[in-house]
C-alpha positions in Angstrom: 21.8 30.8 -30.9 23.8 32.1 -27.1 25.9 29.4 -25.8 25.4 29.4 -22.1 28.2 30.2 -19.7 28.6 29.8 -16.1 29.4 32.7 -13.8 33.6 31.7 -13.7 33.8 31.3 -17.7 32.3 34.5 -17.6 34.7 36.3 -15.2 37.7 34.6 -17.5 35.6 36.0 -20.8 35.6 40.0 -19.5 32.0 39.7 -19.1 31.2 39.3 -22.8 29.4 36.5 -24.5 29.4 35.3 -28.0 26.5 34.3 -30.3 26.5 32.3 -33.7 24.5 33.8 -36.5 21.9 32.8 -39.5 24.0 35.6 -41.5 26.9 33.5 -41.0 28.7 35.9 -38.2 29.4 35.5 -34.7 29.0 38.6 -32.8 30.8 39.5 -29.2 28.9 41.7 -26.8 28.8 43.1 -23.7 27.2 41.5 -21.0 26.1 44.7 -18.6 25.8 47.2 -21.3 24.3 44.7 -24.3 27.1 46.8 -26.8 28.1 45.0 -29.5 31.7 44.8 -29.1 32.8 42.5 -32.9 31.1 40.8 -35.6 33.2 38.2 -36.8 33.0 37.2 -40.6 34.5 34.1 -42.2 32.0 31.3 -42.5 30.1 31.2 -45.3 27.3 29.0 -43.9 25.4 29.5 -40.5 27.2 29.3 -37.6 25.6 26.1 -35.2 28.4 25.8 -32.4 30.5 28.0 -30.5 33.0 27.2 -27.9 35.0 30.0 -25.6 38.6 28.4 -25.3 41.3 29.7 -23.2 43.3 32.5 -24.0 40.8 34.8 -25.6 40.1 32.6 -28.6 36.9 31.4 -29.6 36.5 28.1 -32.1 33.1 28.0 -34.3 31.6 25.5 -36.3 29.4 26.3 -39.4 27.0 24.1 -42.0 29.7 25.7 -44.2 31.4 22.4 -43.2 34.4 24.3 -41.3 35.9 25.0 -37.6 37.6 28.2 -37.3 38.9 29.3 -34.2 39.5 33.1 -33.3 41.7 34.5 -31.4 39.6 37.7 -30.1 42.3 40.5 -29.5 43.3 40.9 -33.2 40.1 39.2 -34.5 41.7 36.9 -37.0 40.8 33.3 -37.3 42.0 30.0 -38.8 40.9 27.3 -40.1 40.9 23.1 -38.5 
């Protein structure tokens, strides 16, 4: 699943986008080179819904039952 963004999210994300996985990871990449940039692991379920929030974090929601958001730079995550 790709979330869609509009052209000013995009300029605040650094041109990256995320995607929510079947293998229960979210993955950041590129948007003008397609380079997978992260894959972030945490969920144990699939990953359904992603929202970019400010600040370089990104919060998830998974069948696992849980919310996590992540703050991109260092990659960690926490749970709601």
């Amino acid at each position: 699943m790709i979330i869609p963004i509009d052209f000013e999210y995009l300029k605040f994300f650094h041109f990256r986008i995320a995607s929510g996985s079947w293998d229960t990871t979210i993955k950041i990449s590129e948007i003008t080179t397609g380079n997978l940039l992260a894959t972030l692991t945490g969920h144990t379920g699939v990953v359904y819904s992603l929202a970019l929030l400010e600040n370089e974090q990104i919060a998830s929601g998974s069948i696992d039952g849980t919310i996590k958001i992540w703050h991109l730079n260092s990659k960690n995550n926490y749970n709601l």
